[in-house]
C-alpha positions in Angstrom: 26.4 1.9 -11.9 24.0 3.9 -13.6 25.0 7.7 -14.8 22.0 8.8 -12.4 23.3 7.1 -9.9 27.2 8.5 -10.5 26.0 11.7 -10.2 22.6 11.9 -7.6 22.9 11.4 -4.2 21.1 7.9 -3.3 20.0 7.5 0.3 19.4 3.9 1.3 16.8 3.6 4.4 16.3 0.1 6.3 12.9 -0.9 7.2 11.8 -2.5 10.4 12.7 -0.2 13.7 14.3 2.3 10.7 11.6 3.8 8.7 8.8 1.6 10.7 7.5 0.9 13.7 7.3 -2.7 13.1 6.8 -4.3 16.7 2.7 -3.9 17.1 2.2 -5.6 13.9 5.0 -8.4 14.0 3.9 -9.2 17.5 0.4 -9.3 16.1 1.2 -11.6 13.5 3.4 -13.8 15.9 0.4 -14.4 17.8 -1.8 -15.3 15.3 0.8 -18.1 13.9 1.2 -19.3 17.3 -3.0 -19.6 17.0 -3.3 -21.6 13.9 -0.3 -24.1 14.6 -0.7 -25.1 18.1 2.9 -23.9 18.4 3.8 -21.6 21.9 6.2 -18.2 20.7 7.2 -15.6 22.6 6.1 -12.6 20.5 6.8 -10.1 23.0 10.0 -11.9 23.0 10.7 -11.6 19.5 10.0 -7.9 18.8 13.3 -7.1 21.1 15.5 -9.0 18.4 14.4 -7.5 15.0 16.1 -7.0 12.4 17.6 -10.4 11.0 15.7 -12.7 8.6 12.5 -14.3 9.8 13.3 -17.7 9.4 16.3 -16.5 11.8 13.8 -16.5 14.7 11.1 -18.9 13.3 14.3 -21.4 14.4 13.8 -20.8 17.7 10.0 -21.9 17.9 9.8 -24.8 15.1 11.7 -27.8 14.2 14.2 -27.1 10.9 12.8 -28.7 8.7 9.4 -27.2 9.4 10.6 -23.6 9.4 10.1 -22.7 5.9 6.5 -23.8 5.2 5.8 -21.5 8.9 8.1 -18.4 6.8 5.3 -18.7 3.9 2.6 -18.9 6.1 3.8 -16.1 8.6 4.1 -13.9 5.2 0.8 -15.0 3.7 -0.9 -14.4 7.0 0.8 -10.9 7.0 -1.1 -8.5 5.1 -4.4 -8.7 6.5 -2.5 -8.3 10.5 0.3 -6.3 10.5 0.2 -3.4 7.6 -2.6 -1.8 9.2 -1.0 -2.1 12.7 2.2 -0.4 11.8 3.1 3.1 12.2 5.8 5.2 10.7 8.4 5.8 13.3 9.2 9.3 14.2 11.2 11.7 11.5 10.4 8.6 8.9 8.4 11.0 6.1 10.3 14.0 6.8 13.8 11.9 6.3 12.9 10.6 3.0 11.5 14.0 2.2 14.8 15.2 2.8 16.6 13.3 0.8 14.1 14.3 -2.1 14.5 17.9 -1.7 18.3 18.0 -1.5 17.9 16.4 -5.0 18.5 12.9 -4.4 16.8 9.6 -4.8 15.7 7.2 -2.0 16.1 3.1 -1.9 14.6 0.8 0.7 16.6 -2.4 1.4 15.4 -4.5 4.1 15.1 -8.3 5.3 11.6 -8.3 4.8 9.7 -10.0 2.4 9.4 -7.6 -0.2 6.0 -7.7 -1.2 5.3 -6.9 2.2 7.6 -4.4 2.4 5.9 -2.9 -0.4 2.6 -2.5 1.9 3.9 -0.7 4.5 5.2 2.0 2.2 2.4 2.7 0.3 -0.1 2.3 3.6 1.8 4.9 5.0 2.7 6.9 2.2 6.4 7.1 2.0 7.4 6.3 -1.6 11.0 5.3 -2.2 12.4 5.4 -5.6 13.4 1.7 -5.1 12.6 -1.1 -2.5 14.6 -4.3 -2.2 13.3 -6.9 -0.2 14.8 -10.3 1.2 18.7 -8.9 2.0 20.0 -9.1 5.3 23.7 -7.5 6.6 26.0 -7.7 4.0 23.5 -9.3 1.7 22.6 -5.5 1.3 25.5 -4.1 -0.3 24.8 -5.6 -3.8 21.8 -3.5 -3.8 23.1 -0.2 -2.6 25.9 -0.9 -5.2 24.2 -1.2 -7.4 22.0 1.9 -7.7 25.1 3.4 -6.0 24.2 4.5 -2.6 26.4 7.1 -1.0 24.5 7.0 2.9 23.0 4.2 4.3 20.6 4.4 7.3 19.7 1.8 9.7 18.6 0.7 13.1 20.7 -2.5 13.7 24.6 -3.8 13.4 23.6 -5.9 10.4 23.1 -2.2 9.2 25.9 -1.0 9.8 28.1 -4.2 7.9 25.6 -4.1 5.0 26.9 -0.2 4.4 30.7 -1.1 5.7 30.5 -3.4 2.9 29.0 -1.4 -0.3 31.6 1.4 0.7 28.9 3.6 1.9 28.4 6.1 5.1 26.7 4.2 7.2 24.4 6.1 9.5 22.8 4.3 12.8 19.9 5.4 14.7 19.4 4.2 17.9 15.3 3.3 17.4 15.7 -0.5 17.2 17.4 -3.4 19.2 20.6 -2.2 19.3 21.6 0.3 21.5 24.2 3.4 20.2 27.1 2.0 21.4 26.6 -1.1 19.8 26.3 0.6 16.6 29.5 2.6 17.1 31.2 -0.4 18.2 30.1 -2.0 14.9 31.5 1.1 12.6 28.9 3.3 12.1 30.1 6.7 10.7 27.3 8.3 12.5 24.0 7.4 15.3 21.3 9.8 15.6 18.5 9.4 18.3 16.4 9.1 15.6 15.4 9.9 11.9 14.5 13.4 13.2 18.0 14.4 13.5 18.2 13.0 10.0 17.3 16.2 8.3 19.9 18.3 9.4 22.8 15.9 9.1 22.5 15.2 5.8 22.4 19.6 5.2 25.6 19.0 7.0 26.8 16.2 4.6 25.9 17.6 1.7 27.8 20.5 2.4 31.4 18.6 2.9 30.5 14.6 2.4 34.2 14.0 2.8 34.4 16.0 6.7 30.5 14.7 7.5 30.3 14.9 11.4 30.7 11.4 13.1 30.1 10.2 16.1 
């Protein structure tokens, strides 16, 4: 670990249904590969269940051993559908904004493919100090280790491990497919309604980290 990141808070954010609004563009793109290969998905189906890898639900629509050449279309098809499409969700800009003016430095770590990933941030303006791209659940604590997160938010159980596992608080919000209780169920220290709430947490947090309200 870094000395900045011994001594700096470092707030990790998840992506899709965290920090984005990802559905309108993944559906989009869904489509669109459904189009070019002849191939019938359900993308209004598979908006409800983001989160994991996309080859996770590629597997439902293509034969196994064609499911990686339809993972690099799908992401080379991406750009030109989905960045545009995508808005921030709610409380996104003013969460990483907070994080900033407490001091601290922000990471992205998501399942998406990074490049993409890249983007969506800089389409919409939020600008983490670091994104990490292609990490799923527990996948993710390497990374937060590594620049030695202290909070890490997300939307979805795989979240919630991913923090569990690199040691740090893991905060839910209740924006993407799973519901709150799930996410309690799962260990999160914390779920907000959404990153709005986020602001005024992390005052509370960084007053007392060790007594940070759960719930």
């Amino acid at each position: 670990m870094s000395p900045m990141a011994s001594t700096t808070l470092t707030v990790g954010f998840d992506l899709d249904m965290t920090l984005i609004d990802s559905r309108p563009g993944i559906r989009a793109c869904y489509v669109a590969l459904a189009e070019r290969t002849g191939t019938f998905i359900d993308a209004d189906l598979a908006v409800t269940r983001l989160g994991p890898p996309l080859v996770e639900e590629l597997i439902h629509w293509f034969p196994a051993d064609e499911v990686p050449a339809m993972a690099d279309l799908y992401r080379e098809m991406y750009p030109s559908i989905a960045i545009t499409a995508t808005p921030a969700m709610a409380g996104a800009r003013e969460a990483v904004d907070a994080v900033r003016a407490a001091g601290g430095r922000t990471m992205v770590v998501t399942a998406k493919y990074e490049p993409n990933a890249k983007l969506h941030l800089a389409h919409l303006g939020i600008e983490p100090d670091v994104v990490v791209g292609d990490l799923w659940a527990e996948q993710k604590a390497a990374a937060l280790r590594e620049h030695g997160a202290a909070v890490y938010v997300g939307d979805h159980v795989g979240d919630v491990r991913g923090a569990r596992a690199a040691g740090a608080f893991s905060v839910a919000v209740a924006t993407g497919p799973c519901p709150a209780d799930e996410l309690r169920e799962a260990g999160a220290d914390v779920v907000l309604s959404g990153l709005a709430d986020f602001p005024q947490w992390l005052s509370g947090y960084r007053e007392a980290p060790g007594a940070a309200p759960r719930a």
